[in-house]
C-alpha positions as CSV (number, residue, x, y, z in Angstrom):
1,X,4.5,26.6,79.6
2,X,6.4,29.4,78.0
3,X,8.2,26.9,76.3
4,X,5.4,25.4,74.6
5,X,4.2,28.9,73.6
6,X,7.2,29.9,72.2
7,X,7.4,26.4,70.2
8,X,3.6,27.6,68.8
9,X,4.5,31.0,67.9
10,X,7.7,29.8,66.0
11,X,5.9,27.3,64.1
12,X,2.7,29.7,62.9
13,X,5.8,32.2,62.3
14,X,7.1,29.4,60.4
15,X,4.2,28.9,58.8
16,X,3.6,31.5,57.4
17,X,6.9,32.5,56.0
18,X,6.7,29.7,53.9
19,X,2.7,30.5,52.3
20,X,4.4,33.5,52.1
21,X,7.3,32.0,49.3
22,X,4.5,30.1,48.0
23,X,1.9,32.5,46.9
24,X,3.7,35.6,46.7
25,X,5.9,34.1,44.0
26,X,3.3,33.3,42.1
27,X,1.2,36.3,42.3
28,X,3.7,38.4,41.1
29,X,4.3,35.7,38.1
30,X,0.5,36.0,37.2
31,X,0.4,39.8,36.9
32,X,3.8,40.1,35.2
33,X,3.3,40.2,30.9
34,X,4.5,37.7,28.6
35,X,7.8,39.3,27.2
36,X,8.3,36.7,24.5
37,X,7.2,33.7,22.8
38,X,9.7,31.1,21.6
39,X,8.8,28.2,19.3
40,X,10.5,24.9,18.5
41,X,10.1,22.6,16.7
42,X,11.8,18.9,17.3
43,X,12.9,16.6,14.9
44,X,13.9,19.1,12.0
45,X,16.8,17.6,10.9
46,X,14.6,14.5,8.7
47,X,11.5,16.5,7.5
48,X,10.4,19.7,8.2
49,X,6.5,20.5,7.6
50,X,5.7,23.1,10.6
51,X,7.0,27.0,10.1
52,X,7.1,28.9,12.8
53,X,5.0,31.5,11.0
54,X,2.5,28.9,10.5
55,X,2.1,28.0,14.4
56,X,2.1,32.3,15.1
57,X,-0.8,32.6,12.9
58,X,-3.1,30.1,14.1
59,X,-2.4,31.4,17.4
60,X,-3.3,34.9,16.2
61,X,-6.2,33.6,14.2
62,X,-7.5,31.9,17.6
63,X,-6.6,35.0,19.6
64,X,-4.4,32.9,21.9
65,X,-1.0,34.3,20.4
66,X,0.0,35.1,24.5
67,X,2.8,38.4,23.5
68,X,1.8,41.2,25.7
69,X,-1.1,39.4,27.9
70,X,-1.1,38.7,31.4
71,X,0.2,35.2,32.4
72,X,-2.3,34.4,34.5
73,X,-5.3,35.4,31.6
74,X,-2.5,32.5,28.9
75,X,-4.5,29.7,28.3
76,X,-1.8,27.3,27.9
77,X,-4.4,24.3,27.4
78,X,-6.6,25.9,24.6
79,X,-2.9,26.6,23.2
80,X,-1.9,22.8,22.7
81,X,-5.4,21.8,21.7
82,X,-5.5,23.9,18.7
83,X,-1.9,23.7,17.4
84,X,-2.8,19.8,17.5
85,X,-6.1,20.2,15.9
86,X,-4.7,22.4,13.2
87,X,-0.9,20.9,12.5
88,X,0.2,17.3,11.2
89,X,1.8,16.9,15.2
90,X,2.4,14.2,17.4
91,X,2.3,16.4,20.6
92,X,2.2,20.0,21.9
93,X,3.9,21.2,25.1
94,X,3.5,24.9,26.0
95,X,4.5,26.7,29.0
96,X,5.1,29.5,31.2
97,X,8.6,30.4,32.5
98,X,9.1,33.3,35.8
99,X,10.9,35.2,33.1
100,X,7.6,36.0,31.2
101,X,8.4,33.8,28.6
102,X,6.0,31.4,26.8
103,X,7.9,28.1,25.4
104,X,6.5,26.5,22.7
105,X,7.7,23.2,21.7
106,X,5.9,21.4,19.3
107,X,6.8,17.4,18.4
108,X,6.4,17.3,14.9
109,X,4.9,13.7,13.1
110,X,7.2,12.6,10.3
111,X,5.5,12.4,6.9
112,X,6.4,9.2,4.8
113,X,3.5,8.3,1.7
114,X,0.8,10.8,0.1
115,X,-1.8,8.8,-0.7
116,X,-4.1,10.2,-3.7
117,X,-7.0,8.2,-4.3
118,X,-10.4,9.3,-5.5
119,X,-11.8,6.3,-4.8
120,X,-10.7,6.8,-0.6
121,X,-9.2,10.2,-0.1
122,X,-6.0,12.1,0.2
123,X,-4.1,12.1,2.9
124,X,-0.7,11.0,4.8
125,X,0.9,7.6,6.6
126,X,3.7,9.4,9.3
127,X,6.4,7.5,10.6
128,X,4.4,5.6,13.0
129,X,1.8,4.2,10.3
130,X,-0.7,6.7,11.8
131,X,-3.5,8.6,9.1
132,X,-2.3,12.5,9.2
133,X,-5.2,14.6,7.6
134,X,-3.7,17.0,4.2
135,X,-4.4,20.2,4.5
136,X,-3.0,22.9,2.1
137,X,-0.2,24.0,4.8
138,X,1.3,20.6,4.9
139,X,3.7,20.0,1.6
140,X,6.3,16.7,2.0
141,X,8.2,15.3,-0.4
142,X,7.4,12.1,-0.1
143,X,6.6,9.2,-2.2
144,X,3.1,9.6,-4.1
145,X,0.8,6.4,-4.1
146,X,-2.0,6.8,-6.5
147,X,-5.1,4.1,-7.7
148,X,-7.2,2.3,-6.5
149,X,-5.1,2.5,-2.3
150,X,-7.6,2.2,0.2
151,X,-6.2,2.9,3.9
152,X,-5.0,-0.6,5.7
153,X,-3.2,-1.6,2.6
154,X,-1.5,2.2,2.7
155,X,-0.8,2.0,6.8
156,X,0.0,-1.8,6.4
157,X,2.0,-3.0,3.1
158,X,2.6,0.5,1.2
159,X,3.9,2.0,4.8
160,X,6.1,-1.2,4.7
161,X,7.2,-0.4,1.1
162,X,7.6,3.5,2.3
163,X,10.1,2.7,4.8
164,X,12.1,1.0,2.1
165,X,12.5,3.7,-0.1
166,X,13.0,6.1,3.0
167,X,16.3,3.8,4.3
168,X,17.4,3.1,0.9
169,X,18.9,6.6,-0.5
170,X,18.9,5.8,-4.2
171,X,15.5,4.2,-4.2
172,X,14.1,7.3,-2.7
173,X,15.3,9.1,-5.1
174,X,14.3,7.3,-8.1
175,X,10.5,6.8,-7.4
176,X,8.4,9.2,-7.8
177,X,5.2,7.3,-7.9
178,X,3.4,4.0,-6.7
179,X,0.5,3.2,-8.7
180,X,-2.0,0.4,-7.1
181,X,-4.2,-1.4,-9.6
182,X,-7.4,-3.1,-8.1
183,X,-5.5,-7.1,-7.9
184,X,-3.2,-4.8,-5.5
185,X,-0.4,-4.9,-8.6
186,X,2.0,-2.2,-8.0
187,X,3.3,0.0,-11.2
188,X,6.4,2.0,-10.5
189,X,7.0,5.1,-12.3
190,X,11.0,6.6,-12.0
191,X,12.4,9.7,-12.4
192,X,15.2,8.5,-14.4
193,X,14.2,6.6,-17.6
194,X,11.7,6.4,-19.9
195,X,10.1,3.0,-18.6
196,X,7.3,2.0,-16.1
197,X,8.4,-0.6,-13.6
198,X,5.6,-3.8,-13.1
199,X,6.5,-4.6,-9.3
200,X,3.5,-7.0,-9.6
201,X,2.1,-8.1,-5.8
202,X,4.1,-5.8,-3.7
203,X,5.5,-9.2,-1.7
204,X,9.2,-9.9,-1.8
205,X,9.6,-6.0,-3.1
206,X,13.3,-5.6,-1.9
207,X,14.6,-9.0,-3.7
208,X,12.9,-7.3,-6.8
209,X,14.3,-4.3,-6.8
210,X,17.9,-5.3,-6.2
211,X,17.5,-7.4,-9.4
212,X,16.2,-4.5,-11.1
213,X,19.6,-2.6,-9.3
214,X,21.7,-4.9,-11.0
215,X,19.6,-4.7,-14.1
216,X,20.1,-0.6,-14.5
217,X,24.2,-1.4,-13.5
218,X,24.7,-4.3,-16.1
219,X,22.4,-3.4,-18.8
220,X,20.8,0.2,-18.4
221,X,24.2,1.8,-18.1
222,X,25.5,-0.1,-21.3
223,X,22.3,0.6,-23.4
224,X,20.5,3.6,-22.3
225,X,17.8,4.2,-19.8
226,X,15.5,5.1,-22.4
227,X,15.8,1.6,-24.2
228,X,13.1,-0.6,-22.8
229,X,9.5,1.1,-21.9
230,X,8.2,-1.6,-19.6
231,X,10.3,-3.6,-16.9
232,X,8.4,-6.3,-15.0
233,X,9.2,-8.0,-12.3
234,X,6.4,-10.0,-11.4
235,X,8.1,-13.2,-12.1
236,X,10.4,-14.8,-9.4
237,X,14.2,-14.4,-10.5
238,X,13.2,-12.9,-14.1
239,X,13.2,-9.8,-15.7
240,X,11.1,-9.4,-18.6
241,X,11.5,-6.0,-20.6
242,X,9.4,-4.2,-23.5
243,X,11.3,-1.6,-25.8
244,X,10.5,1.3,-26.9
245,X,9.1,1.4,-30.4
């Protein structure tokens, strides 16, 4: 019998030691101030569109910037929901360390076309094909498609055309513009040379443009880039050029 109650006694003992490591832990964590608040931002190395600044003063504009308030009064939640409401992100993470540090880490969508249409808005394709919203915080150097672009031929064929350029260094470079006519004709304008490229249907793009390579190594280099003012390549295995008067 003593046995038994000893047995009892150890285990509520035992019992409560361990509530004890639970809760205590954690009340002392919810009174204790946030210290700090450190921000990251993942995937900087390709394109970098989020500041740091930027996330600090939507957070202050919100009045959830967390320095110097009780951890238990942080609204981690509300925290995540606005950052994603207000930045071109994928995802939000935010937490609480027993340091009294707030972690921010913030996944960042990559930007790849602007889209400028005034027939169907302006507005982003990410790296994923998704529809990112412009607002006047978000600046990327990206390709600019302008005309007549409405949004599944942008997320579908010019995303296509997009990650071309992207993977193809000198191509990224020498584009600056995509121009969509209504047929869905694309017009290239470069940055180097005084010519408009006429991709025609945007089909079979890469066999056109390494033609057109070849073209600017063989004949561009030899007679100037400011020769011809039109170079189509609408025609299969041609290359049809108009110079400048």
């Amino acid at each position: 019998m003593i046995r038994k109650i000893f047995a009892i006694l150890f285990a509520l003992l035992l019992a409560t030691y361990l509530l004890y490591n639970i809760f205590s832990p954690k009340k002392q964590l919810d009174e204790k101030e946030c210290q700090d608040v450190q921000i990251v931002v993942v995937d900087t190395l390709d394109k970098c569109f989020i500041s740091v600044e930027r996330v600090v003063s939507i957070l202050h504009n919100a009045h959830l910037y967390p320095k110097g308030k009780a951890l238990k009064d942080i609204r981690t939640g509300e925290m995540e929901a606005k950052l994603e409401e207000s930045l071109p992100v994928k995802k939000v993470h935010v937490y609480k360390t027993t340091s009294g540090v707030v972690k921010i880490k913030i996944y960042q969508r990559i930007l790849r076309l602007r889209v400028m249409s005034a027939a169907n808005g302006n507005y982003y394709v990410d790296s994923d094909g998704k529809i990112v919203t412009i607002t006047e915080h978000v600046v990327a150097y990206v390709p600019i498609a302008t005309g007549y672009v409405d949004k599944k031929f942008a997320q579908k064929e010019l995303y296509d055309f997009a990650l071309f350029l992207h993977d193809n260094k000198f191509w990224e470079m020498q584009i600056a513009q995509i121009y969509v006519y209504p047929n869905k004709e694309i017009e290239l304008i470069p940055r180097v040379g005084n010519h408009r490229i006429l991709l025609g249907k945007i089909d079979g793009f890469e066999e056109k443009l390494d033609h057109l390579l070849l073209f600017y190594k063989q004949a561009l280099d030899k007679v100037g880039w400011n020769r011809y003012s039109k170079i189509n390549l609408k025609y299969k295995n041609q290359i049809v050029c108009t110079k400048n008067l």
